[in-house]
Legacy VTK file of the C-alpha trace (Angstrom):
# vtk DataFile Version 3.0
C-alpha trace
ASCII
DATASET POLYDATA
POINTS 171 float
0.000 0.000 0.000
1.265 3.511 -0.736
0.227 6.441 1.474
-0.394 9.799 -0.225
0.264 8.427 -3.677
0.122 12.110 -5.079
-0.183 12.003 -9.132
0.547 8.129 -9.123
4.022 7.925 -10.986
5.043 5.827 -7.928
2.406 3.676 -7.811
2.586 3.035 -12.000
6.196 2.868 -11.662
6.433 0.277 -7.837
3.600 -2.042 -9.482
5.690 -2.180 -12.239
8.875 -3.441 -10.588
7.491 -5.414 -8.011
4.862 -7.536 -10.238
4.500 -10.271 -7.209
3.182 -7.497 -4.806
-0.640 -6.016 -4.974
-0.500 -2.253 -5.296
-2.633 0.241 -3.330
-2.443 3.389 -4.320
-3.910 5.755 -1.581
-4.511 9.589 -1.003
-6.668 12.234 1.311
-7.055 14.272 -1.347
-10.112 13.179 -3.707
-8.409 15.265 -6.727
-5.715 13.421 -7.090
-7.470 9.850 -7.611
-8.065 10.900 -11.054
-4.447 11.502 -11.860
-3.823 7.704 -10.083
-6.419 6.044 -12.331
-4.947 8.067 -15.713
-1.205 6.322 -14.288
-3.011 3.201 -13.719
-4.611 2.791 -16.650
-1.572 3.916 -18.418
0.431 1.227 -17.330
-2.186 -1.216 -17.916
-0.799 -3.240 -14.953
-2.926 -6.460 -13.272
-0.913 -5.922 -9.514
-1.787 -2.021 -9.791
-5.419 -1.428 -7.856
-8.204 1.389 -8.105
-6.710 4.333 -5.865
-8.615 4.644 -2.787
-9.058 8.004 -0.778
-7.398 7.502 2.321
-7.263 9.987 5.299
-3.990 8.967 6.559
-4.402 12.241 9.685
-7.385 10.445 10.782
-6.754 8.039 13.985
-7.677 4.387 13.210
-7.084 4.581 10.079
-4.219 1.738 9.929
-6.476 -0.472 11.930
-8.507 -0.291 9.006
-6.501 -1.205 6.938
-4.421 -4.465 8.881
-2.836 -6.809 7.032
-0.290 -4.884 4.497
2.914 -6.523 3.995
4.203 -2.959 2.736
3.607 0.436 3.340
5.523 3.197 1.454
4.804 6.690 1.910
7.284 9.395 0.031
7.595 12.699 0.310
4.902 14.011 2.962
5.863 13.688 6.624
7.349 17.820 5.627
4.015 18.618 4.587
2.133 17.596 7.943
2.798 18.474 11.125
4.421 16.316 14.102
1.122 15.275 15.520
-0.246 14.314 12.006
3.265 12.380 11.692
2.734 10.738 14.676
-0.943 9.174 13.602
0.484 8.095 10.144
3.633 6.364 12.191
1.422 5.066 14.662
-1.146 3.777 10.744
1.728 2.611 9.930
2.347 -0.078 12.750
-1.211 -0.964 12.843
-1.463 -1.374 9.100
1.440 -3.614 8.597
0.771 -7.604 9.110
4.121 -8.572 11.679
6.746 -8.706 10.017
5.366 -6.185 7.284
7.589 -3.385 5.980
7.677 0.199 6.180
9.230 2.556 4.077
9.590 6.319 4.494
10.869 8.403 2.071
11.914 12.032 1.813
13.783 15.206 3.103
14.613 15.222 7.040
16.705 16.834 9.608
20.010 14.856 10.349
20.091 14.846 14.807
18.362 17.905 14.394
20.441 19.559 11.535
19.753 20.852 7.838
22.570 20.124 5.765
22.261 21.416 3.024
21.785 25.725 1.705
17.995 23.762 -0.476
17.020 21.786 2.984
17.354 25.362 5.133
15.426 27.478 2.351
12.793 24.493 2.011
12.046 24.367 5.119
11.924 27.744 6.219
9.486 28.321 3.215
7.402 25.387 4.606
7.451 26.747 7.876
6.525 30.194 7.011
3.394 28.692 5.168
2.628 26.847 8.171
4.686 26.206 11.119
3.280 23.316 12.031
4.981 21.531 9.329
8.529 21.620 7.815
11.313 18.484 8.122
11.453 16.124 10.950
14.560 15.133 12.501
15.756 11.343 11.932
15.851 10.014 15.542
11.957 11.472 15.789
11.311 9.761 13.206
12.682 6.089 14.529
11.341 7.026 17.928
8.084 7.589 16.663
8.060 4.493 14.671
9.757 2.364 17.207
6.455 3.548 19.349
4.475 2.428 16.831
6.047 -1.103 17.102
8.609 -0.551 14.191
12.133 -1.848 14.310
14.500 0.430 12.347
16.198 -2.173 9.827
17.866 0.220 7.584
18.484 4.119 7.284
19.509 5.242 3.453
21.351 8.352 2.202
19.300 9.180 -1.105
19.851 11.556 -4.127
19.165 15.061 -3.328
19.599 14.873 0.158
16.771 12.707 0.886
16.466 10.019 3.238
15.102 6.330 3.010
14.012 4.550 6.355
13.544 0.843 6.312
10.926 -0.133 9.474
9.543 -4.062 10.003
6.842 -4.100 12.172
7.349 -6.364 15.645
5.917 -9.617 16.085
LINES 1 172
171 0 1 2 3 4 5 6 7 8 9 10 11 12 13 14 15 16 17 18 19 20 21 22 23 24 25 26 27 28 29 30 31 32 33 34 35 36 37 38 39 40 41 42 43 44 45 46 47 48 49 50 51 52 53 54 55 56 57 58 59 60 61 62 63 64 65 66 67 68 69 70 71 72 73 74 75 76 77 78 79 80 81 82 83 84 85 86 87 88 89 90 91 92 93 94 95 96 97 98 99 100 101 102 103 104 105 106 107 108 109 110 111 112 113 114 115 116 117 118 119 120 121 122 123 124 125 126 127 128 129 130 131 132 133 134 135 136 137 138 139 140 141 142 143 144 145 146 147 148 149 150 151 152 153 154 155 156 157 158 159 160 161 162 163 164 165 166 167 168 169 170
């Protein structure tokens, strides 16, 4: 399952090189469904699946959802705030079967840090939209998910700065 799936590129492009896994594309905004379906249809692919509006801010929501084997959400914990972060964390660990895996994806403070002259401008500009959101540090991030009952398996530099986390769910 993907969380905030955005315009669907991911999903098109995950279904497509992992044919064994079912893909869920998900988002809380009901616009961008109808970019999903145009990627899913594109890519004509039998493990890609209707996108379904998801509130990922809404508590329970993971419950809701039990079972996943993956979960892969990219490029939106700097678009929410902490507390929203939290309840998608906390989805997370609910919505993964044991032994499921997580993977979070996207632009984050290094032990509290920017590091790079983009990352400080970004985030300022985030902030000064609303400054509730903007990057979240790394060891928030695995605290958070280790609350959620998410073992850290694997932390990832990435191109542009980004970061990769790797979580399997206990049990």
């Amino acid at each position: 399952m993907e969380l905030a799936a955005g315009t669907g590129q991911h999903s098109a492009a995950c279904a497509a090189a992992f044919p064994d896994l079912n893909w869920q594309p998900t988002d809380g905004a009901e616009a961008a469904l109808a970019s999903i379906a145009a990627w899913r249809d594109a890519a004509g692919l039998a493990n890609l699946a209707e996108p379904a509006l998801l509130d990922v801010s809404a508590p329970g929501w993971g419950a809701a959802r039990a079972g996943q084997d993956l979960v892969l959400v990219a490029n939106l914990l700097h678009l929410i705030s902490a507390a929203e972060a939290k309840t998608v964390l906390g989805g997370i660990g609910q919505a993964l079967a044991p032994g499921g895996t997580a993977v979070i994806y996207g632009p984050f403070r290094r032990q509290g840090r920017l590091t790079s002259e983009g990352d400080i401008a970004f985030d300022a500009d985030l902030r000064l939209q609303d400054p509730e959101i903007g990057y979240k540090d790394d060891t928030w991030v695995i605290r958070s998910a280790s609350e959620a009952g998410l073992d850290l398996v694997a932390v990832e530099q990435m191109p542009a700065n980004n970061m990769c986390f790797i979580f399997r769910r206990q049990g």
